[in-house]
KEMIBA-841715 format. One record per residue: residue in one letter; x, y, z negated of N, C-alpha, C in turn. Coordinates in Angstrom, 1 decimal, decimal comma, padded with zeros to 4 digits. Layout:
# KEMIBA-841715
SITE seba   n.px   n.py   n.pz  ca.px  ca.py  ca.pz   c.px   c.py   c.pz
SITE    A      X      Y      Z      X      Y      Z      X      Y      Z
...
//
This chain:
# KEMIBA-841715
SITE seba   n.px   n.py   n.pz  ca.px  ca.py  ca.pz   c.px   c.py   c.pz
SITE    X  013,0  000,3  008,2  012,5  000,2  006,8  012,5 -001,2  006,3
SITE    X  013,2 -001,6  005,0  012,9 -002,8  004,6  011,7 -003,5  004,3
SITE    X  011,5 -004,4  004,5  010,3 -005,2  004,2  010,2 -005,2  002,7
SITE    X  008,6 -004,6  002,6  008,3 -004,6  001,3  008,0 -005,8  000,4
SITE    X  007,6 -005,4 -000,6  007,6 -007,0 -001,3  005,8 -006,9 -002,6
SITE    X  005,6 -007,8 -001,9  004,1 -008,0 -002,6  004,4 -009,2 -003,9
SITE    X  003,9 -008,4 -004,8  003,8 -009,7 -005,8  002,2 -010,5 -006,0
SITE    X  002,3 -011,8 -006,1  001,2 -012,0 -006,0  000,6 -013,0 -007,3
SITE    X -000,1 -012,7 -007,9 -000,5 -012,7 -009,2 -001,1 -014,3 -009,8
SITE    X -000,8 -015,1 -008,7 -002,1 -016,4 -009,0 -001,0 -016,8 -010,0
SITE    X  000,1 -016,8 -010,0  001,2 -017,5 -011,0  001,4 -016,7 -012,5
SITE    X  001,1 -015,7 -012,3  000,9 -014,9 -013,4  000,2 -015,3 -014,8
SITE    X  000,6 -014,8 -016,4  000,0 -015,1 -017,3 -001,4 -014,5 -017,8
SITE    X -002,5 -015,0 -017,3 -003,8 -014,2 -017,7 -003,8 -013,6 -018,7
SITE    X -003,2 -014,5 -019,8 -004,2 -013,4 -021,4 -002,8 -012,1 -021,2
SITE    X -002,1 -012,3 -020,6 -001,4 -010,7 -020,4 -001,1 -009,8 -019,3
SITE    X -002,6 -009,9 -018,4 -001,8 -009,7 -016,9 -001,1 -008,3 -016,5
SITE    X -002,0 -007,1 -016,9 -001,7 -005,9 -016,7 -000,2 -005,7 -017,0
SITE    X -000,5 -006,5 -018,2  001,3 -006,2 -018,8  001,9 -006,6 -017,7
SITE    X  002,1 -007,7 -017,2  002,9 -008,4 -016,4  003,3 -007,8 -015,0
SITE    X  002,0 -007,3 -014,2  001,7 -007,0 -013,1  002,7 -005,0 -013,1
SITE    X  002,1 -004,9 -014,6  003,0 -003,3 -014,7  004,5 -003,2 -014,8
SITE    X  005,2 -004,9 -015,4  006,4 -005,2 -015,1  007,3 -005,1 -014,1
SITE    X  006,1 -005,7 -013,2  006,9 -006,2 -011,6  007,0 -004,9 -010,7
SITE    X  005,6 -004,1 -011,0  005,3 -002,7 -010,1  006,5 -001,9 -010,9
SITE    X  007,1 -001,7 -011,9  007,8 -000,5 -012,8  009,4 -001,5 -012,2
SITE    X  009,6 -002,2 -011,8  010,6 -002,9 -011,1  010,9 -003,0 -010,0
SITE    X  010,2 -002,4 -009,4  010,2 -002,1 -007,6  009,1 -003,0 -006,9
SITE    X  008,1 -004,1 -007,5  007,1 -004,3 -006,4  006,6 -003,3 -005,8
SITE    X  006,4 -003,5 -004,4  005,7 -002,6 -003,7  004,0 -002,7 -003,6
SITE    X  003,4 -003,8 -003,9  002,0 -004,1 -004,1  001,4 -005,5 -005,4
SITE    X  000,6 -005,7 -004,7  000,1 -006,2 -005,7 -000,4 -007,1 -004,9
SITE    X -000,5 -008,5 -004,9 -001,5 -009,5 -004,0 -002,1 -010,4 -004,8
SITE    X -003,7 -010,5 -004,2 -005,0 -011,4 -004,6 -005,0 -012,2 -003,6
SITE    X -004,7 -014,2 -004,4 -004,9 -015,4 -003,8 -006,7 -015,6 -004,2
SITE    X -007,9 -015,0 -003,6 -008,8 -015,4 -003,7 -009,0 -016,3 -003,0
SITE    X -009,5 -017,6 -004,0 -009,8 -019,2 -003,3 -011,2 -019,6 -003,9
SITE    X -012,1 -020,3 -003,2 -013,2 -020,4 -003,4 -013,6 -022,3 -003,8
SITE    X -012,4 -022,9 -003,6 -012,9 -024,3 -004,0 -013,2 -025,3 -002,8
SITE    X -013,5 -024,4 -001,6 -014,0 -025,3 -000,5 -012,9 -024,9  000,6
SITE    X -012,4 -023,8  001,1 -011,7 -023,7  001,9 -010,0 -024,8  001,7
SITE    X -009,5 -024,3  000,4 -008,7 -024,5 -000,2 -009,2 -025,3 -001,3
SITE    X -008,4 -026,5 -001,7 -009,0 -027,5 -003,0 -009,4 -026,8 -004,4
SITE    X -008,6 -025,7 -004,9 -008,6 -025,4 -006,1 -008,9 -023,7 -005,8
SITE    X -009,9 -023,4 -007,5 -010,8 -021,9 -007,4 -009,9 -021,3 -008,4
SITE    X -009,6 -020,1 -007,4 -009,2 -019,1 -008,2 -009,5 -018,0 -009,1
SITE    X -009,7 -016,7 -009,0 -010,9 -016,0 -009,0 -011,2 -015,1 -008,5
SITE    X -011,6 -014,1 -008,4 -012,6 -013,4 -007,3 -012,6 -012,0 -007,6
SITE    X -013,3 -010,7 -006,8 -013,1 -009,7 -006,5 -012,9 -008,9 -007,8
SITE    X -013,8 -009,5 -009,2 -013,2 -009,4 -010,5 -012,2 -008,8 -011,0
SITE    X -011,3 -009,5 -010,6 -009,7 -009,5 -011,6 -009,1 -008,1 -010,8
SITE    X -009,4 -008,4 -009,0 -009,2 -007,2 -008,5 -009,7 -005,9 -009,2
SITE    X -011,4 -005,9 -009,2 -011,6 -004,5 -009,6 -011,1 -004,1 -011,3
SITE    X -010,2 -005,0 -012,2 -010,0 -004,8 -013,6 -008,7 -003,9 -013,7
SITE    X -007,8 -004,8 -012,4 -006,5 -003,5 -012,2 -006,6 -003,0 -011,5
SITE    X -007,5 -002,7 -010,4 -007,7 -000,9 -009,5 -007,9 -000,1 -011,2
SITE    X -009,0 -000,4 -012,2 -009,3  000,2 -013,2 -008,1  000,9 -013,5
SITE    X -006,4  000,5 -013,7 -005,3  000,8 -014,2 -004,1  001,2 -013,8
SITE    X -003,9  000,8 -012,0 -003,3  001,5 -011,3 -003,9  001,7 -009,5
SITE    X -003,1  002,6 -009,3 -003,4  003,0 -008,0 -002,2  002,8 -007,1
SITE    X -001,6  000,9 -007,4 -000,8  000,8 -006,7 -001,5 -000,3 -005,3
SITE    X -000,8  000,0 -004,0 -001,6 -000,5 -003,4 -001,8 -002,3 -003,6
SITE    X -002,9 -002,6 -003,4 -003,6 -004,3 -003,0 -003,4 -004,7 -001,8
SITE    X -003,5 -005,8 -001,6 -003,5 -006,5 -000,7 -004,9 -008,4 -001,1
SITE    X -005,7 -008,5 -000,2 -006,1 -009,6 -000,5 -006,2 -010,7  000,7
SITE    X -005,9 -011,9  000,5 -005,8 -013,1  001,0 -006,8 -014,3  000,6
SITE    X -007,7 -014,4  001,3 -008,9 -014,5  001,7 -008,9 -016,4  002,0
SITE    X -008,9 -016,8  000,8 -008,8 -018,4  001,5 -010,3 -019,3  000,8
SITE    X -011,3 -018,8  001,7 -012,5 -018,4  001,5 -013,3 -019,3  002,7
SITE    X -014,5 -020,1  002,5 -015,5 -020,2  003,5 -016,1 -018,8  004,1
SITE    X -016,6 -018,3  003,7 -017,4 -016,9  003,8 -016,9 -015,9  003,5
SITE    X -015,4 -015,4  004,4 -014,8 -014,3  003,9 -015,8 -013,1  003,9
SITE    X -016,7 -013,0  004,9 -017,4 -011,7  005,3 -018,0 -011,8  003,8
SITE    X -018,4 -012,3  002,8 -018,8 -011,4  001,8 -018,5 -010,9  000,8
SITE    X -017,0 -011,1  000,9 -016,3 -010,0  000,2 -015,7 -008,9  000,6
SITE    X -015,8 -008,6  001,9 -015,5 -007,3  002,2 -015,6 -006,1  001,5
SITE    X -016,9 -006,0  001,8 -017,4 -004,8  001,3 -016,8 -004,4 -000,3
SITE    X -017,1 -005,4 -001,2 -016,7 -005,6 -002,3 -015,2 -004,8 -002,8
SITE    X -013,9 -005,8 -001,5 -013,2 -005,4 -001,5 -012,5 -004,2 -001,4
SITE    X -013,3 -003,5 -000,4 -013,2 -001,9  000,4 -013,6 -001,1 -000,8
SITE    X -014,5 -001,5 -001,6 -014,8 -000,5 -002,3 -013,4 -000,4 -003,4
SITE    X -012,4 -001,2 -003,7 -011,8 -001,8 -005,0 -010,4 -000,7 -004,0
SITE    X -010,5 -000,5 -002,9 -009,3  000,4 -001,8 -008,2 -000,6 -001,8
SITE    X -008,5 -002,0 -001,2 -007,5 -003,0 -000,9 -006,9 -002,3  000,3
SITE    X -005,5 -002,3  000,6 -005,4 -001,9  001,9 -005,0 -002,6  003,1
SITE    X -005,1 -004,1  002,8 -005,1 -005,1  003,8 -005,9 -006,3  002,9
SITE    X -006,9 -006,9  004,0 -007,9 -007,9  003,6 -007,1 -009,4  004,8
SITE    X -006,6 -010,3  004,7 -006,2 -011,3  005,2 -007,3 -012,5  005,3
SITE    X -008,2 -012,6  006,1 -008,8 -013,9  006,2 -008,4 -015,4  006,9
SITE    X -008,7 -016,5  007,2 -008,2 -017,7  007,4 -008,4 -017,4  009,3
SITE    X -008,1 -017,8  010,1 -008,5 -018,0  011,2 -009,2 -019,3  011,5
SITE    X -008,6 -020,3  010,5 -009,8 -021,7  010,6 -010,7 -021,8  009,8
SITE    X -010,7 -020,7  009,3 -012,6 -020,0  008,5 -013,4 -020,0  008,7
SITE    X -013,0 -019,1  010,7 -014,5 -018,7  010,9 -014,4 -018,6  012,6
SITE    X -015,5 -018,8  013,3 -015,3 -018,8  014,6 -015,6 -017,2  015,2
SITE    X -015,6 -016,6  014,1 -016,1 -015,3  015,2 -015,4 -013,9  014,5
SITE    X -013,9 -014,4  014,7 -012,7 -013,5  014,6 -013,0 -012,0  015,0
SITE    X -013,5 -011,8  015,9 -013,6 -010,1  016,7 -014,7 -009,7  015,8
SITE    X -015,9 -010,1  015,1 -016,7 -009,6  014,5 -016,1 -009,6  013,1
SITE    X -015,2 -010,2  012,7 -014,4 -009,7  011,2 -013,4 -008,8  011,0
SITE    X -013,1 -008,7  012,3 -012,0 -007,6  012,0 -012,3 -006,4  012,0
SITE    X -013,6 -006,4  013,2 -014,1 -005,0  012,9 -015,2 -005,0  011,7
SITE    X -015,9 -005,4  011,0 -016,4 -005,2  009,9 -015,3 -004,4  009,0
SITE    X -014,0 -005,6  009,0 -012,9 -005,4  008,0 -012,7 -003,8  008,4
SITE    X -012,3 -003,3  009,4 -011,9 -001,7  010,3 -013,0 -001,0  010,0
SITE    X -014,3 -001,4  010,0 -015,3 -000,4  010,1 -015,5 -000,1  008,2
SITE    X -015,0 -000,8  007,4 -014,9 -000,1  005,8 -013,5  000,4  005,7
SITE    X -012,5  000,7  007,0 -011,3  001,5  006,6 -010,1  000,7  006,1
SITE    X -010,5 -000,4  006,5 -009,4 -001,5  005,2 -008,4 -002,1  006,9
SITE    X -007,5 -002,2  006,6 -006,8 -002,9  007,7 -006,8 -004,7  007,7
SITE    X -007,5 -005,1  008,9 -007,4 -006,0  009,0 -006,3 -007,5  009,0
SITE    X -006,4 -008,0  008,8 -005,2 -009,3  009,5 -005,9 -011,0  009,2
SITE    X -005,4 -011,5  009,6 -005,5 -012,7  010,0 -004,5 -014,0  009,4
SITE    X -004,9 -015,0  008,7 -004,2 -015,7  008,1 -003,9 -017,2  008,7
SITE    X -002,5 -017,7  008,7 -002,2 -019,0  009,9 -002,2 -020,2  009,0
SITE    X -002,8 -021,2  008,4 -002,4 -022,0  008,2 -000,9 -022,9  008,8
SITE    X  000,0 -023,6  008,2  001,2 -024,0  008,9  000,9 -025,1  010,4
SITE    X -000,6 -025,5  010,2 -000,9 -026,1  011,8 -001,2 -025,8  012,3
SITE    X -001,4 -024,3  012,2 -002,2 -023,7  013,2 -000,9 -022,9  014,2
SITE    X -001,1 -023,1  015,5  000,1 -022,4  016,3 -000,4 -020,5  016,2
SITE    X  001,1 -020,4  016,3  001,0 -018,6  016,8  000,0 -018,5  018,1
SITE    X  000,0 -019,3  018,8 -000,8 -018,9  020,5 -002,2 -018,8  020,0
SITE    X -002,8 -019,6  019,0 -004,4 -019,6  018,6 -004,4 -017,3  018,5
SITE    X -003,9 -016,6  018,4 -004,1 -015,4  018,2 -003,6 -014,7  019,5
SITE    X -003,1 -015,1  020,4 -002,8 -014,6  021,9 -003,6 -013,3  022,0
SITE    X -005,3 -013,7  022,2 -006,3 -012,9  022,8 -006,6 -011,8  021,5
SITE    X -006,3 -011,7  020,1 -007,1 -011,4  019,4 -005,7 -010,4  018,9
SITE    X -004,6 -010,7  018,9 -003,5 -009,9  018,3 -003,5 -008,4  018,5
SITE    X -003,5 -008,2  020,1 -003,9 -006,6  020,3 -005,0 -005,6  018,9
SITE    X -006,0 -006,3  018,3 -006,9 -005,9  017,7 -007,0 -006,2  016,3
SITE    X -005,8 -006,5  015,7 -005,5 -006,6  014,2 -004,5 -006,0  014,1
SITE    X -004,4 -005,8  012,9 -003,2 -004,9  011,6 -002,0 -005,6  011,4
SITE    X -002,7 -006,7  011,3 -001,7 -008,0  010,6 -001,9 -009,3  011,0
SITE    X -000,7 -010,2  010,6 -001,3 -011,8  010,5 -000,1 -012,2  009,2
SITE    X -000,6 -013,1  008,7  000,1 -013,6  007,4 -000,1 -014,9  007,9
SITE    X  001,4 -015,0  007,8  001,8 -016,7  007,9  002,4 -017,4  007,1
SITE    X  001,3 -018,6  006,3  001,3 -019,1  005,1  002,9 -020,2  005,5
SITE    X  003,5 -020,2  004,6  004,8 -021,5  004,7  004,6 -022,5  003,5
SITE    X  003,7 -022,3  003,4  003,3 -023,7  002,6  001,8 -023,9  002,7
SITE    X  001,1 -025,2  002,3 -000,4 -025,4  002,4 -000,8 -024,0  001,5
SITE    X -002,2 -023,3  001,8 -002,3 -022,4  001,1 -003,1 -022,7 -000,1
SITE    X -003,4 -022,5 -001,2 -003,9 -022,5 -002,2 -003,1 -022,7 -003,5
SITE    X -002,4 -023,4 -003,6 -001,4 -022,9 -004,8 -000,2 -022,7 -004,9
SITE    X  000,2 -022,4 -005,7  001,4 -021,4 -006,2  002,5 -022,5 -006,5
SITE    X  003,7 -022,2 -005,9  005,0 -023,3 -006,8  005,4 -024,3 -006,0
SITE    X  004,9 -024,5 -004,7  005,2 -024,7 -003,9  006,4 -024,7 -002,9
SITE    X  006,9 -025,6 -002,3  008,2 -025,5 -001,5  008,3 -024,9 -000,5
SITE    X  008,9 -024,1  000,4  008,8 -023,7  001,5  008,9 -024,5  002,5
SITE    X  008,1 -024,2  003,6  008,8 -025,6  004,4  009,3 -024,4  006,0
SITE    X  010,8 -024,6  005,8  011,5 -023,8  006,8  011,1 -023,4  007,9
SITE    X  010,7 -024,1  008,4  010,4 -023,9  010,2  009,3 -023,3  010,6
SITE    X  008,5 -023,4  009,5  007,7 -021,8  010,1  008,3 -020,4  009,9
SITE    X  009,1 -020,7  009,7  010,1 -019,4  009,8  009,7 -018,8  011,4
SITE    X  009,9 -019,9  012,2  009,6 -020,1  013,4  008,5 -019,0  014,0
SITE    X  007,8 -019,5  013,2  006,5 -018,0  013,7  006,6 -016,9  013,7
SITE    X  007,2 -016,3  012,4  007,4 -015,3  012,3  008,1 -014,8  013,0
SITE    X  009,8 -015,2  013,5  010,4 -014,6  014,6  009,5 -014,8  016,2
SITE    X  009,1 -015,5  015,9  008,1 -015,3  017,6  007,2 -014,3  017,6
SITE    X  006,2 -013,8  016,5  005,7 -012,6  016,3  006,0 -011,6  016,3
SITE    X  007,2 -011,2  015,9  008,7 -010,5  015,8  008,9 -009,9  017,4
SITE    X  009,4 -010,7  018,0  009,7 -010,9  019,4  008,3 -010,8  020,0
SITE    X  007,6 -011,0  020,4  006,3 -011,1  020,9  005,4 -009,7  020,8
SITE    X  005,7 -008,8  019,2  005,7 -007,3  019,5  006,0 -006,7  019,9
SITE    X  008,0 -006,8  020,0  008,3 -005,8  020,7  007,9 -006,2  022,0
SITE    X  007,9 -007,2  023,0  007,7 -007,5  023,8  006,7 -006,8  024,6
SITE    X  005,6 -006,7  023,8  004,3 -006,6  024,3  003,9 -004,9  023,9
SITE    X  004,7 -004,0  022,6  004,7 -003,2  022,4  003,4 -003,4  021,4
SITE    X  003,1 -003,9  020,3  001,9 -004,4  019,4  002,6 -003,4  018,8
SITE    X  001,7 -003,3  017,4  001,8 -002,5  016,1  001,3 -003,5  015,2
SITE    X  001,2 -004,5  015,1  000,9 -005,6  013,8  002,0 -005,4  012,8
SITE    X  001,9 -005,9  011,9  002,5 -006,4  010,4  002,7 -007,9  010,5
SITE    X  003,8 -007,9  009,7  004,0 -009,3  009,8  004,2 -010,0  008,6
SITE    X  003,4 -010,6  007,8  003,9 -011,3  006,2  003,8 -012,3  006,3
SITE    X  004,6 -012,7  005,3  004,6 -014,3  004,7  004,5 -014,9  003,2
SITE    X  004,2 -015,6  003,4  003,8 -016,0  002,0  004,1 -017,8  001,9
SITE    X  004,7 -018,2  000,7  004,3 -019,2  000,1  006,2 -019,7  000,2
SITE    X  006,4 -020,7 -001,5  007,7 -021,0 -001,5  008,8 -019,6 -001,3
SITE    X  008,5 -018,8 -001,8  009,5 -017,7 -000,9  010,4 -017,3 -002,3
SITE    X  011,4 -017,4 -003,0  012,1 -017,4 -003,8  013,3 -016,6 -004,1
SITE    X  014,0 -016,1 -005,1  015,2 -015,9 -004,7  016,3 -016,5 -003,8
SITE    X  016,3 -018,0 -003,7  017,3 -018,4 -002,9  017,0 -018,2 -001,5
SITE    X  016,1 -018,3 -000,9  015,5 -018,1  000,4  015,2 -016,4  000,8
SITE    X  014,3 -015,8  000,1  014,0 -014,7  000,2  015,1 -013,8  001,3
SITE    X  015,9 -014,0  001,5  017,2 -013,2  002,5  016,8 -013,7  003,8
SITE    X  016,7 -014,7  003,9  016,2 -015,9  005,0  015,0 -015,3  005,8
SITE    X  013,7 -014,9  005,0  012,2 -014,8  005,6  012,4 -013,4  005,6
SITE    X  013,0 -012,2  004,7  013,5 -011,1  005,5  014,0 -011,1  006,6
SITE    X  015,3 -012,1  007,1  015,9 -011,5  008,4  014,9 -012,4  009,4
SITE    X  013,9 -013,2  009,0  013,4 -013,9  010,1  012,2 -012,3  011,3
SITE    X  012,0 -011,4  010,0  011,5 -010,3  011,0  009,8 -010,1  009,8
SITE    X  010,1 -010,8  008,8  008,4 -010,6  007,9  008,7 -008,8  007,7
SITE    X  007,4 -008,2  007,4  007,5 -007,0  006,8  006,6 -007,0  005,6
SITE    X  006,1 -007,9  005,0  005,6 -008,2  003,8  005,7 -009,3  003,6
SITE    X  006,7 -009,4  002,2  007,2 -010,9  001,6  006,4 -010,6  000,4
SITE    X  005,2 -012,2  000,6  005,1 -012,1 -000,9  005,3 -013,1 -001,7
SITE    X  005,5 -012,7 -002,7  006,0 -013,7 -004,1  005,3 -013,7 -005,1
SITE    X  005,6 -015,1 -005,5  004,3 -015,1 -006,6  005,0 -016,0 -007,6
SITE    X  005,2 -017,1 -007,7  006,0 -017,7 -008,9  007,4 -017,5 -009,0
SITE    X  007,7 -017,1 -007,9  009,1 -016,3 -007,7  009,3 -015,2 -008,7
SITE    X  008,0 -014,5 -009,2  008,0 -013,3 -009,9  007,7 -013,8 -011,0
SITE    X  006,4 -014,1 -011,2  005,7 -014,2 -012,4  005,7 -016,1 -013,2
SITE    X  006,6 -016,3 -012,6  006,7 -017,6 -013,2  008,3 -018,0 -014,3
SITE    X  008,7 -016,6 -013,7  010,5 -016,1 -014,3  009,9 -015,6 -015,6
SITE    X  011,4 -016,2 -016,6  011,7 -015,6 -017,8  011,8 -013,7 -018,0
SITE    X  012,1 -013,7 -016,8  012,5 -011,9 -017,0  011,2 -011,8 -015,5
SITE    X  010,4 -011,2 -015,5  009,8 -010,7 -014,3  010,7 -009,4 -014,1
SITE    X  010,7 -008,8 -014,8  011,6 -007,1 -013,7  013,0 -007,6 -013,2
SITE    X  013,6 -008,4 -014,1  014,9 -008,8 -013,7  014,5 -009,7 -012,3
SITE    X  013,2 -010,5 -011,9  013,1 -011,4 -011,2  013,2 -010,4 -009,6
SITE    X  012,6 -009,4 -009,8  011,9 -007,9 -009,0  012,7 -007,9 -008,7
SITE    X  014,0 -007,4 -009,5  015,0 -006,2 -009,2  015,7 -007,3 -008,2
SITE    X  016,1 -008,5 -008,4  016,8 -009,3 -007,6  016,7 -009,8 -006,7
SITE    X  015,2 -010,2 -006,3  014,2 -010,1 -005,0  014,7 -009,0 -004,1
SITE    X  014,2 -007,7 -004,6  014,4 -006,3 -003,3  015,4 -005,7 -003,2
SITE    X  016,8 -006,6 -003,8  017,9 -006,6 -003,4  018,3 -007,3 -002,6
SITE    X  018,1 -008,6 -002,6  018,5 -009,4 -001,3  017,9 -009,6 -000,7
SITE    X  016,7 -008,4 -000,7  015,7 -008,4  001,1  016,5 -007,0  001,5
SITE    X  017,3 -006,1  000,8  017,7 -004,9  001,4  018,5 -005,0  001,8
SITE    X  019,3 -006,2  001,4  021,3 -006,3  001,9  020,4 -007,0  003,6
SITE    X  019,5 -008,3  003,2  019,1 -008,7  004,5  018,8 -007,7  005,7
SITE    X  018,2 -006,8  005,3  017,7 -005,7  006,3  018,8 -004,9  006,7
SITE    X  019,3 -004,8  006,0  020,7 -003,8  006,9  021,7 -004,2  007,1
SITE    X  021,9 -005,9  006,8  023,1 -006,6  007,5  022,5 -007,2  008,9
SITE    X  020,9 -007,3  009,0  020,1 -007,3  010,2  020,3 -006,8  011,2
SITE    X  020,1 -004,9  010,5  020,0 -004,0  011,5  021,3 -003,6  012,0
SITE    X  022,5 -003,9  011,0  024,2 -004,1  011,5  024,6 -004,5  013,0
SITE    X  023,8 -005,8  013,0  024,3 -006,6  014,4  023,4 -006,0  016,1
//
């Protein structure tokens, strides 16, 4: 199955978001992704479970949130109620990983785990068997428009490789700098959730930006699964 594609809204125009967000989903997004930043984890504040609960109000297409937060644990609950269906927290957030994931598990929401680009893939060795997911940022995380920086591509094929290996069931996303030109690139690297965010909502045409995106992640995936 092709890697789906999350759009992610921090780049997006506020006084019109629904519109915007109904653009990208009526274009082939597959979800919808929340950059919640709190100011201290990350330099610059986003906004918060809010904006989330305004479009669950309007669609029932699935969420996704990305947690770049001091105190992820208290928006869980919050979020579970809004039916996110993956909650992504920092791994250099919090020292007591095994007690967030199950919190995250015990409200039904699938958990994962988020890598800053210093942070090595081996930091999740012990903890991988017992998450959903990990999301590996390719750029510093907190804002949008950013460059990719290639070589964490890196991770993601070691994650990749390291599943089948081991026989895991994680997810594997990425985020940050992820563009049309590149986009084919962090598909074949092995992501199963590419998200985009100025890539989408920063384009003159957002559906035209959509349509062009999950085309050259679907020629990637099946000129992939070709070889």
């Amino acid at each position: 199955m092709p890697p789906i594609l999350s759009a992610s809204i921090l780049n997006a125009d506020f006084t019109r978001l629904w519109e915007c967000v109904s653009e990208a989903l009526s274009s082939g997004a597959d979800m919808v992704h929340f950059d919640i930043a709190d100011g201290c984890f990350v330099p610059n504040l986003t906004f918060g479970p809010m904006i989330v609960k305004a479009l669950r109000k309007v669609t029932n297409a699935p969420f996704d949130a990305h947690l770049m937060v001091v105190n992820p644990e208290q928006y869980i609950e919050e979020l579970a109620e809004l039916k996110v269906e993956y909650i992504y927290f920092h791994y250099e957030a919090t020292r007591s990983h095994y007690r967030l994931v199950k919190k995250i598990r015990d409200y039904g929401v699938k958990a994962g785990i988020a890598l800053n680009p210093s942070t090595p893939v081996n930091s999740l060795t012990d903890i991988l068997p017992d998450i959903d997911a990990v999301l590996i940022m390719l750029v510093e995380p907190g804002f949008g428009g950013q460059k990719m920086i290639p070589r964490m591509l890196g991770k993601i094929k070691a994650l990749a490789r390291l599943r089948e290996e081991e026989g895991m069931n994680y997810v594997i996303a990425a985020d940050g700098g992820i563009k049309v030109h590149n986009v084919a690139e962090v598909a074949r690297s092995g992501a199963d959730i590419i998200v985009v965010g100025s890539g989408i909502f920063a384009q003159e045409d957002i559906g035209a930006a959509v349509t062009v995106l999950k085309k050259k992640i679907s020629e990637a995936f099946l000129n992939s699964t070709r070889k």
